[in-house]
N, C-alpha and C positions, 0 to 999 in steps of 0.2 A: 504493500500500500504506500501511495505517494506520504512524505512529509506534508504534513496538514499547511505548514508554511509556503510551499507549493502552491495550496489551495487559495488563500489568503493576498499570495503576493507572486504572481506567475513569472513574474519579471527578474531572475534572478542570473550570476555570472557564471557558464557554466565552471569556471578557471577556479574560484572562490568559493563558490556555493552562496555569498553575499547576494541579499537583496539591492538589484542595479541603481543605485541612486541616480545615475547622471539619464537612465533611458525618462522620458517623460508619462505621465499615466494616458491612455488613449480614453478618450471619451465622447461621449454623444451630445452634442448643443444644439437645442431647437430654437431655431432660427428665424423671427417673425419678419414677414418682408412686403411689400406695396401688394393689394391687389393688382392680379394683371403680370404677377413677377414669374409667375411657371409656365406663362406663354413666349415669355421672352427668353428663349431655348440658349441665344447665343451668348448674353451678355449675362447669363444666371450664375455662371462660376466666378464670372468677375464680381458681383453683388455680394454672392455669398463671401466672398473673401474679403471684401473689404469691411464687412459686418462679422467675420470671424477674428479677422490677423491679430487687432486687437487685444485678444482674448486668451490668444495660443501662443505654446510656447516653440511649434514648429509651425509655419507658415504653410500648411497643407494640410486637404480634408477631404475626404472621398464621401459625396452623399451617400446614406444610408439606405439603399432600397427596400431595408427590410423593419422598418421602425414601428411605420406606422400600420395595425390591421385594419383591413375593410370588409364587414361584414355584408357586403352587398356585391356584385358584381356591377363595375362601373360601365355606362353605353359609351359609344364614340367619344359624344362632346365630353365626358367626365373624364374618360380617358388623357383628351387632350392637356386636362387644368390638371393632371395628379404627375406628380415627377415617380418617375419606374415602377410606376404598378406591375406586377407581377404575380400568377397564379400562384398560390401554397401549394405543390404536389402530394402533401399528404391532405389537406384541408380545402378539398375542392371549393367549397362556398368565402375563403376566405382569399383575400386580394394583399398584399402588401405592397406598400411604396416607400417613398423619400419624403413624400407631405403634399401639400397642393391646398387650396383653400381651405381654411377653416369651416366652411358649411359644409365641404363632403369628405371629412375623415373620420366622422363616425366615433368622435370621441364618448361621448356618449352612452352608443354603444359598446364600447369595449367596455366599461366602466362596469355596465352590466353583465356583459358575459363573464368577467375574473367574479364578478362576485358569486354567477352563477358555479365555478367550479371550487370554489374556495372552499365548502363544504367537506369537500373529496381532497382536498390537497390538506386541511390544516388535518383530517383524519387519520388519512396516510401518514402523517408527520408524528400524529399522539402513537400510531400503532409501535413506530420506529424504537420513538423513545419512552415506549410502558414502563414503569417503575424507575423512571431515573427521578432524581430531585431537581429544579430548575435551575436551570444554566444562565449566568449573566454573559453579555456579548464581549466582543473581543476587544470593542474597545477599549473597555475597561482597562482590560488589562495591557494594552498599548498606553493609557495615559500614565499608568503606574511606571512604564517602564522611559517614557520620553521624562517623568520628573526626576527619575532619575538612572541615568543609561549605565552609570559605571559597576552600579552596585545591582539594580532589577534590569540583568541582559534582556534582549531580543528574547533569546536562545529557552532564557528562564520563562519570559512571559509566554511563549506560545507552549514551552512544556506546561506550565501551570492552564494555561487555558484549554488545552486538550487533554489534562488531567479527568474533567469536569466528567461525572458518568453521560449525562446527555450531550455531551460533545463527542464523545466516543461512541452513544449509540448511532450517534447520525452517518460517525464516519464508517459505521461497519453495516449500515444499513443497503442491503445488496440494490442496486438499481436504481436507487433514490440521487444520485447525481448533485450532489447539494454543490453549487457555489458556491464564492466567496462571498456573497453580502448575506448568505443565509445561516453566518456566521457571526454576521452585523447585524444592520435593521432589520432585516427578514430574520432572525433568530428571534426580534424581539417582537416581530407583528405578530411570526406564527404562535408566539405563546400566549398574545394577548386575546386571541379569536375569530373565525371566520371574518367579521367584520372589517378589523383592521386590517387583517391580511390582504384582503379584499382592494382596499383602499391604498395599499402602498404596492401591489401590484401593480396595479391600476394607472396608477402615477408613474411606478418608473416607465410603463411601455410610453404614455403621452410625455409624460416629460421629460425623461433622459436626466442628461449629471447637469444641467444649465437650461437656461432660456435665454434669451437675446432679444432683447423688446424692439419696436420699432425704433424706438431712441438711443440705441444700439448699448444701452444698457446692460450688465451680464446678471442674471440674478441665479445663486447656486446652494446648494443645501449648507454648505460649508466651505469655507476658501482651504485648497490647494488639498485637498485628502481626495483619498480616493472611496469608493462608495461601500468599503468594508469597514472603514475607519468610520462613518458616520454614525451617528443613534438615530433612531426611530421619532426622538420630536425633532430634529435635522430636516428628517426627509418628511414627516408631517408639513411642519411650516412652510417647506420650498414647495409641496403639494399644492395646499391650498391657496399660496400666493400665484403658484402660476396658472392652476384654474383659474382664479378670480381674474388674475390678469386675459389670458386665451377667452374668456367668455363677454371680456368686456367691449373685445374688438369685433370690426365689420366682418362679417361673414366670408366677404371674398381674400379677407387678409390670406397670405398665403403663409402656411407653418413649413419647414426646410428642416429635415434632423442631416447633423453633418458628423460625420467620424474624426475626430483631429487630435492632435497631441494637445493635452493643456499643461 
């Protein structure tokens, strides 16, 4: 079985075994941009970048065509306003793209569908871990170890952290696949109940590690962590700020998730 720090932090030197400090974290920023901006096919890479660069710590970003789901099958003209829509081969009914207006991506909906399976997911999850006692997340024990690195190592926190019995039944739970933020905020949604779960699902599909307002603002659950280091009221608050934000705009605004180093 991989080292659990593996799981947590994939970025590592093969030469050292050191977590890569100089590679940057790659991440998803959704991208609010003019109505009318995913018709303009030619100059969309130059927009997105100038509404990215800002932001990133490497000057390049490859649209995401897999961000957003669409629970509908889009006609021509819909097709035309969504950036790379593309069939799911296992999920015939379900379409994914890059974004494209705000009135047809179905945020919405997906909203409803995670909460529809959350039922079946946080269950799966109690089955995993029957009889363990409750696990606190990793961050924890990363802030324990940044106050102080000399004396509480790396090496010490994440043994102590996968000491935990319900960290260990997750990691020996056959087929269960768990990431790293399910070690983070996902460790602490799925224990709080379908509901939250539900809801911070929800949220990372629509809103990724960033938003980028029209005013090319960046707004992010937390500066400069990556999305295992975060807590659960982190990714609450940047939740409901960026719904509230995404609901307050013109329908045809166009949303863009883009892949980049930050």
């Amino acid at each position: 079985m991989p080292e659990l720090i593996d799981t947590l932090y994939p970025r590592r030197c093969p030469s050292t075994g050191q977590i890569c400090r100089l590679c940057p974290d790659q991440v998803t920023l959704v991208v609010c941009l003019p109505a009318g901006s995913s018709r303009e096919r030619q100059n969309l890479r130059e927009t997105l970048a100038a509404a990215v660069d800002p932001h990133v710590a490497v000057p390049a970003g490859v649209i995401d065509g897999s961000h957003f789901p669409l629970w509908h099958n889009p006609d021509a003209v819909e097709s035309t306003m969504l950036l790379l829509p593309n069939m799911d081969p296992d999920i015939p009914e379900v379409v994914w793209c890059a974004g494209g207006p705000v009135g047809l991506l179905d945020l919405d909906t997906t909203a409803a569908y995670v909460r529809r399976l959350a039922d079946h997911d946080v269950d799966r999850w109690h089955t995993a871990v029957a009889g363990t006692p409750p696990a606190v997340a990793w961050w924890h024990f990363l802030h324990a170890h940044r106050a102080d690195q000399h004396r509480y190592t790396l090496a010490r926190a994440v043994a102590d952290f996968q000491a935990q019995p319900r960290i260990a039944a997750m990691r020996d739970a056959a087929g269960q696949g768990y990431g790293a933020d399910m070690y983070g905020p996902g460790l602490e949604a799925v224990s709080a109940g379908a509901g939250e779960y539900a809801d911070y699902q929800a949220g990372l599909l629509s809103f990724g590690d960033g938003l980028i307002g029209l005013d090319g603002d960046l707004l992010v659950p937390a500066p400069a962590t990556g999305l295992v280091e975060q807590t659960l009221l982190q990714r609450r608050l940047y939740h409901q700020r960026a719904r509230r934000y995404i609901q307050s705009l013109d329908p045809g605004v166009v949303l863009a998730a883009v892949r980049c180093f930050r």
